[in-house]
TISE-864468 format. One line per field, with one value per residue (C-alpha): x, y, z; residue number from 1. Coordinates in pm, 1 decimal, decimal comma, always signed. Layout:
N
east <- c(X; ...)
north <- c(Y; ...)
up <- c(Z; ...)
n <- c(NUM; ...)
This chain:
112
east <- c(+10159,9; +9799,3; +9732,9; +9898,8; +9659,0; +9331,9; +9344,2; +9261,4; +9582,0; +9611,9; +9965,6; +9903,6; +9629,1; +9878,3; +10165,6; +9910,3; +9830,2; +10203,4; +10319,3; +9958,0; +10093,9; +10485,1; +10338,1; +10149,1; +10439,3; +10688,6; +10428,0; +10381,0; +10747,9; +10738,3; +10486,9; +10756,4; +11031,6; +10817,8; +11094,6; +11288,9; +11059,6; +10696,1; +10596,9; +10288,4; +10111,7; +10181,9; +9919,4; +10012,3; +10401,9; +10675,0; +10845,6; +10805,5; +10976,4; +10963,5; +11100,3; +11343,2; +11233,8; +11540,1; +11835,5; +12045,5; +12245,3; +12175,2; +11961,1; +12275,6; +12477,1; +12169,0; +12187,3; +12547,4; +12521,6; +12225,5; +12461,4; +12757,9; +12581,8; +12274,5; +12425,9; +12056,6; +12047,5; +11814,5; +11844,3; +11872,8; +11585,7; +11806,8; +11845,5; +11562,4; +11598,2; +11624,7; +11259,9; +11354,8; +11612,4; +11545,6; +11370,0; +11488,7; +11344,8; +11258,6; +11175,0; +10946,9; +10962,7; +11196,9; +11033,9; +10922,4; +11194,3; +11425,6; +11206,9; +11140,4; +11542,5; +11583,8; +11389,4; +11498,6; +11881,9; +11736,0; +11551,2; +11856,1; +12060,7; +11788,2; +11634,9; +11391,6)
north <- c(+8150,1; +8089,6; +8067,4; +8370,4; +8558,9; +8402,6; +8455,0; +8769,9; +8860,1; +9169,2; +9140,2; +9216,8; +9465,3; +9631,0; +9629,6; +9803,3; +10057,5; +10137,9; +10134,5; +10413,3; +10627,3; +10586,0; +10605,4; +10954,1; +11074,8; +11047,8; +11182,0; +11524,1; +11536,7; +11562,8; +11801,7; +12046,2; +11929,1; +11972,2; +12216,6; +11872,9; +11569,1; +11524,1; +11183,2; +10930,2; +10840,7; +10483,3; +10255,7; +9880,5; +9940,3; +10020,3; +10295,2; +10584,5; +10641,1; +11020,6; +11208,3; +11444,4; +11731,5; +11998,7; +11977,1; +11689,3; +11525,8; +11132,7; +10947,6; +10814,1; +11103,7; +11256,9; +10990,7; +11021,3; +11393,6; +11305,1; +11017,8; +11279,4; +11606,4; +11504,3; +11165,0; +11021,7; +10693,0; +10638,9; +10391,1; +10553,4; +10525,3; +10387,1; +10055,9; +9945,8; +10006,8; +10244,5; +10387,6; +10401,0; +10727,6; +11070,1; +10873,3; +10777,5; +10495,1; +10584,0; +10332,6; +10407,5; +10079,2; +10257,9; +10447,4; +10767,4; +10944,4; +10813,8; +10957,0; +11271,4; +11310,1; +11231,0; +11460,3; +11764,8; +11644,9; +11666,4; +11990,8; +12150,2; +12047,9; +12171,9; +12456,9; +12632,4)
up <- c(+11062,8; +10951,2; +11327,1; +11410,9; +11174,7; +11177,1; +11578,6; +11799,3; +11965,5; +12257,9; +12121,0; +11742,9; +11880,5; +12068,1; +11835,0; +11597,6; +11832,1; +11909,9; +11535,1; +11468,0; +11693,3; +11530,8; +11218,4; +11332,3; +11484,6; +11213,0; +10928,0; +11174,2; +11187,5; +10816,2; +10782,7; +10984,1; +10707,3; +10387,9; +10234,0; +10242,0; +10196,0; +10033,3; +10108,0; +10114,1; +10446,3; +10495,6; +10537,2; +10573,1; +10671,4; +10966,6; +10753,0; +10560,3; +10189,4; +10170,1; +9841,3; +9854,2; +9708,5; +9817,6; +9559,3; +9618,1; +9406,5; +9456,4; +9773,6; +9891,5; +9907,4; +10056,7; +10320,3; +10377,3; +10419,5; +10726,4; +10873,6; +10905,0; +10946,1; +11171,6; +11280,6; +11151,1; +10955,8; +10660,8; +10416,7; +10037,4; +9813,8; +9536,8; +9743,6; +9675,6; +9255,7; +8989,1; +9119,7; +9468,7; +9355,1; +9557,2; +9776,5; +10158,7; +10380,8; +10726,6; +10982,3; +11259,4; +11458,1; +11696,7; +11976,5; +11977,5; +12167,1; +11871,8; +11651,0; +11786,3; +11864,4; +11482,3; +11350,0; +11549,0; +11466,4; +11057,0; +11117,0; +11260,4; +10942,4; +10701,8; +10859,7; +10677,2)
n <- c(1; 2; 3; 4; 5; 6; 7; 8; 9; 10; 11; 12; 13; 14; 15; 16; 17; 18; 19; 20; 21; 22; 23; 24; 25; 26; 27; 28; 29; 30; 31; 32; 33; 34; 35; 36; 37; 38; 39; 40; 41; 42; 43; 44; 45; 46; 47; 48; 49; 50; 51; 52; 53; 54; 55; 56; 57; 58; 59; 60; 61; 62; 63; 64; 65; 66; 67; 68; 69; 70; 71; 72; 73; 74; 75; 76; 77; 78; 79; 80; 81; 82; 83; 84; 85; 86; 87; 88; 89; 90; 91; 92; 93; 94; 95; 96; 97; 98; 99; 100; 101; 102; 103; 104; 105; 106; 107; 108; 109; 110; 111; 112)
């Protein structure tokens, strides 16, 4: 592992490139949602952990209501603990067309 790190790589290079432009991607995509989600810009991760700001009653019902309404999968904040609640995790290690298909399947549940 120490090897791994303390060496250039093209791959690691590359797999930061990809995941800046993901990570871009998905954080515009919110911008378009922000009657739904306020969220943090990641800096160091593959996902996203966006609050919910529209009413809602829990993250996983929230969640629940995207997996049968939008057939989108997010994990619920409250997975992750107690602080974790009203929150959503939103990977963006998928490609872009994934993305991009999710988020116009969530904007046509919650239009604004």
């Amino acid at each position: 592992g120490m090897v791994a790190l303390s060496h250039a790589s093209e791959h690691k290079k590359a797999f930061e490139t990809i995941l800046g432009s993901r990570r871009e991607l998905i954080c515009q995509r919110l911008d378009e949602l922000a009657h739904v989600f306020s969220y943090q810009k990641p800096e160091g991760a593959y996902y996203v952990f966006p609050k919910i700001i529209m009413p809602h009653e829990n993250s996983r019902a929230f969640a629940i209501k995207l997996l049968n309404e939008a057939k989108v999968t997010v994990t619920p904040g409250s997975a992750f603990g107690p602080s974790g609640e009203h929150h959503v995790r939103m990977a963006y290690c998928v490609d872009e067309g994934t993305i991009n298909r999710a988020f116009d399947r969530i904007g046509t549940c919650f239009p604004a």
